[in-house]
C-alpha positions as CSV (number, residue, x, y, z in Angstrom):
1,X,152.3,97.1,-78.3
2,X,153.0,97.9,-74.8
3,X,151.2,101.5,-75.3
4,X,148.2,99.5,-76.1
5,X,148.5,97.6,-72.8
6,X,149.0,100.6,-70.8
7,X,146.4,102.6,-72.4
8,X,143.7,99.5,-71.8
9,X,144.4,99.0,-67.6
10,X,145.4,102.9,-67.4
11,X,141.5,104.2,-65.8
12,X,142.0,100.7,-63.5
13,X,142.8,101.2,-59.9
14,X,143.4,98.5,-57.1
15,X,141.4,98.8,-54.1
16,X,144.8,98.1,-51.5
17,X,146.9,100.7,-54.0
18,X,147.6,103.4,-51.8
19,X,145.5,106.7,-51.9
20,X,147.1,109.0,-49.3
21,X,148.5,109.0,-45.6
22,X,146.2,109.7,-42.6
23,X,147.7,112.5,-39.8
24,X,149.4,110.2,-38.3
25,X,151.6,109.0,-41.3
26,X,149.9,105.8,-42.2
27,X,149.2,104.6,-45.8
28,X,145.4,104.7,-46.7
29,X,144.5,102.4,-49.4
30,X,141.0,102.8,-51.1
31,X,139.2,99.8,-49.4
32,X,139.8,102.2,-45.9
33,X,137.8,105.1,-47.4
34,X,135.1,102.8,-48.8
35,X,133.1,102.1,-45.2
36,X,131.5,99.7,-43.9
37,X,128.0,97.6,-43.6
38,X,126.5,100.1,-41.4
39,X,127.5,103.4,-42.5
40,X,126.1,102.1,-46.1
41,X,122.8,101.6,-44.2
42,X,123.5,104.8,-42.5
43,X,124.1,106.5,-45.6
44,X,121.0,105.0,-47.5
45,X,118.4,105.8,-44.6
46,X,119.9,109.3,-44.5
47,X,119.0,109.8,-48.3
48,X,115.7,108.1,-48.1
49,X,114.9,110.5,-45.5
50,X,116.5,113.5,-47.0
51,X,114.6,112.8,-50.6
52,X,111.0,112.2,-48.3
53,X,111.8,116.0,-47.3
54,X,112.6,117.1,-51.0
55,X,109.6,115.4,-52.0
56,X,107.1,117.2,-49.7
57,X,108.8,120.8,-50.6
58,X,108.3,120.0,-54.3
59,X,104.6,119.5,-53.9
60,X,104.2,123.0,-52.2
61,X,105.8,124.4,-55.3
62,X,103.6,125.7,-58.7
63,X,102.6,123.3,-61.0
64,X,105.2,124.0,-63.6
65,X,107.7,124.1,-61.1
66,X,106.7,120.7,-60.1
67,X,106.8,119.2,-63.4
68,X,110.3,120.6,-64.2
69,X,111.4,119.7,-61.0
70,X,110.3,115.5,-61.3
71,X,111.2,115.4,-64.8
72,X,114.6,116.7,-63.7
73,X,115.4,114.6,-60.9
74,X,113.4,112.0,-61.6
75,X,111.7,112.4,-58.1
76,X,108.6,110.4,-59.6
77,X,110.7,106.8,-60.2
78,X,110.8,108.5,-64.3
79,X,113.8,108.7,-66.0
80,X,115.8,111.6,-64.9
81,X,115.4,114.3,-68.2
82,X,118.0,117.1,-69.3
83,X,117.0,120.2,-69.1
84,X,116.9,120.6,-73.3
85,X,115.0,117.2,-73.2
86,X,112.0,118.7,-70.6
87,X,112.4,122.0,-72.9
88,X,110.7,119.9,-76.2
89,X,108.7,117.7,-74.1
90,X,106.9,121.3,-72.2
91,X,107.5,123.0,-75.4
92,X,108.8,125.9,-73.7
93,X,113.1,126.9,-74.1
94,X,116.0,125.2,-72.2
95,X,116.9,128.7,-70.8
96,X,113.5,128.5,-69.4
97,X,113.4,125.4,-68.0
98,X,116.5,126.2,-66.5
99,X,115.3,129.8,-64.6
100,X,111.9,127.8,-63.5
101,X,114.9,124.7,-61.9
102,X,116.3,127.6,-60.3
103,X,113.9,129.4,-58.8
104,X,112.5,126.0,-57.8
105,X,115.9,124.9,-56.2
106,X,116.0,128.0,-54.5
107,X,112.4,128.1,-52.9
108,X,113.5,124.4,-52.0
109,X,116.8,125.1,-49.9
110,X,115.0,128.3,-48.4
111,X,112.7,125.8,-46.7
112,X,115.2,123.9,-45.7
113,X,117.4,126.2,-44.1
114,X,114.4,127.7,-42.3
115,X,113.5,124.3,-40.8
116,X,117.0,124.1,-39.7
117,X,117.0,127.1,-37.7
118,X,113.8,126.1,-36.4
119,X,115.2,122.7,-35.1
């Protein structure tokens, strides 16, 4: 019985159970990791901005690439698809779908890191 019990609260944790110690020495509990108000706002304007700049490279790519790449992510609002899902639905092979994600995701962080070194 008490393996049961144990086994049902073993994936719980408690937000004040302790997590690690800081540099200094001092206890850090989950809730002191988790942040606050404003660096969730932060953190969601950051991403809205980030996925506006995804969204413009994806429309310079080709047309397949495009596809592949909102079915993927979902970058459309749709359901994000695995890559063996977009396969059937293109008719075309997983390993496929997975070199045109790839060459995608590289054209896309290419861009990127030259607009970085432009800034």
């Amino acid at each position: 019985m008490h393996l049961r019990t144990v086994k049902k609260t073993h994936r719980e944790v408690s937000l004040f159970e302790p997590i690690g110690t800081d540099r200094e020495g001092n206890e850090i509990s989950l809730v002191d990791v988790l942040g606050t108000d404003s660096e969730a706002v932060t953190d969601n304007v950051e991403s809205t901005v980030i996925m506006a700049r995804v969204k413009d490279f994806v429309q310079s790519l080709s047309p397949k690439e495009r596809t592949v790449m909102n079915l993927r992510f979902g970058l459309t609002g749709s359901e994000r698809l695995t890559q063996h899902d977009i396969a059937k639905k293109l008719g075309i092979s997983r390993s496929y779908v997975s070199r045109i994600e790839k060459r995608a995701v590289g054209k896309i962080l290419s861009d990127l890191h030259f607009l970085d070194r432009q800034e």
